[in-house]
C-alpha positions as CSV (number, residue, x, y, z in Angstrom):
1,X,56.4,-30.2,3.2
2,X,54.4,-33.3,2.5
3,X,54.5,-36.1,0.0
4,X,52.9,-36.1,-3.1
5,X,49.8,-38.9,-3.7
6,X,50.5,-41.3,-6.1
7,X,48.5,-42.2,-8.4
8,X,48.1,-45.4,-8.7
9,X,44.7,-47.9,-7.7
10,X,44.9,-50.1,-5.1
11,X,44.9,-54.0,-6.6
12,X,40.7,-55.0,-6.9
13,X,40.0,-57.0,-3.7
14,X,39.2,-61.2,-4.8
15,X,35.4,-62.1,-3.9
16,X,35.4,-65.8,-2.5
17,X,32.8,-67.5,-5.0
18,X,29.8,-69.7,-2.8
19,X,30.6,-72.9,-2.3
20,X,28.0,-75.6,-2.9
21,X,25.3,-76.5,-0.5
22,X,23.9,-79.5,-2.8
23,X,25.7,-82.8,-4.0
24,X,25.0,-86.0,-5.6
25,X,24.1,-88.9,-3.6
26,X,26.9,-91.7,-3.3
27,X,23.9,-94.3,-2.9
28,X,21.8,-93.7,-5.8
29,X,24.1,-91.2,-7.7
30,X,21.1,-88.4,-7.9
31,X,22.8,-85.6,-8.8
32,X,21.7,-82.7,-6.5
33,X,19.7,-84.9,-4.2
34,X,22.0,-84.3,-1.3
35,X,20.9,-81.2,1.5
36,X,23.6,-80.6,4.1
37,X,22.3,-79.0,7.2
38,X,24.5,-77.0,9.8
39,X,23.3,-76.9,13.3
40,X,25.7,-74.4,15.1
41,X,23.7,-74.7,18.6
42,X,24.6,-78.5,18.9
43,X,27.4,-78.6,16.3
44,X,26.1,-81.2,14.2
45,X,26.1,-81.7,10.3
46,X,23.8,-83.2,8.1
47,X,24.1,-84.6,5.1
48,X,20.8,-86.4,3.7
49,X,19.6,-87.6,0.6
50,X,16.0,-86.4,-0.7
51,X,15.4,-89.4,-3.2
52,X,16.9,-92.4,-1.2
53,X,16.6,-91.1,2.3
54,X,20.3,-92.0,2.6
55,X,21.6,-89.8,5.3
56,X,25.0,-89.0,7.7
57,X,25.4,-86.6,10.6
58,X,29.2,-85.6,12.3
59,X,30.2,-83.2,15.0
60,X,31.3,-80.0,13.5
61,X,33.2,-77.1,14.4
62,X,32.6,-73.1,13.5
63,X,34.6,-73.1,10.3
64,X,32.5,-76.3,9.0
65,X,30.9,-75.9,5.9
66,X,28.6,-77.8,3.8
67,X,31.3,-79.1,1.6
68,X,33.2,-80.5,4.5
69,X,30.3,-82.7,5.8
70,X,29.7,-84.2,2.5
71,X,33.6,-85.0,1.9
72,X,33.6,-86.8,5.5
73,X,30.6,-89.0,4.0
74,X,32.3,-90.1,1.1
75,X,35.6,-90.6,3.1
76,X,33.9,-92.7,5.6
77,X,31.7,-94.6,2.3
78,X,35.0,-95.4,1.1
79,X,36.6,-96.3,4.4
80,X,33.6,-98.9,4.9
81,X,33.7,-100.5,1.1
82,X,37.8,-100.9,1.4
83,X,37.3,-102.7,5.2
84,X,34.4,-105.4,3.5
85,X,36.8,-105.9,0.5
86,X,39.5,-106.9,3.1
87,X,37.6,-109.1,5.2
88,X,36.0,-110.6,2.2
């Protein structure tokens, strides 16, 4: 004899919400001025400003996203300002 089926739902599965493709610029604090552009053939990202023409480019990997190029652009922007503060 086999088991009865129970009744009850599986849990609902958890959609991932988008994440953004379009920042503010760090230059000239635009807000939604900033593109990032993912080029998988040569594994570059882009990150470039539309108003100020501001831009940064890194190496990137197959799980790089949009978010991740523009995070290393402010890490580095912030790296640069604390190394002039120190020398200054």
């Amino acid at each position: 004899m086999g088991k009865r089926k129970s009744r009850a739902k599986p849990p609902p599965k958890k959609r991932m919400d988008k994440l953004d493709t379009v920042f503010s610029c760090p230059f000239c604090n635009h807000g939604t001025s900033v593109e990032c552009r993912i080029d998988m053939k040569n594994l570059i990202g882009e990150a470039i400003c539309g108003i100020c023409q501001e831009s940064f480019s890194t190496s990137i990997t197959a799980l790089t996203e949009a978010i991740d190029i523009y995070s290393e652009w402010i890490d580095e922007c912030e790296r640069v300002n604390t190394l002039e503060e120190e020398a200054a």
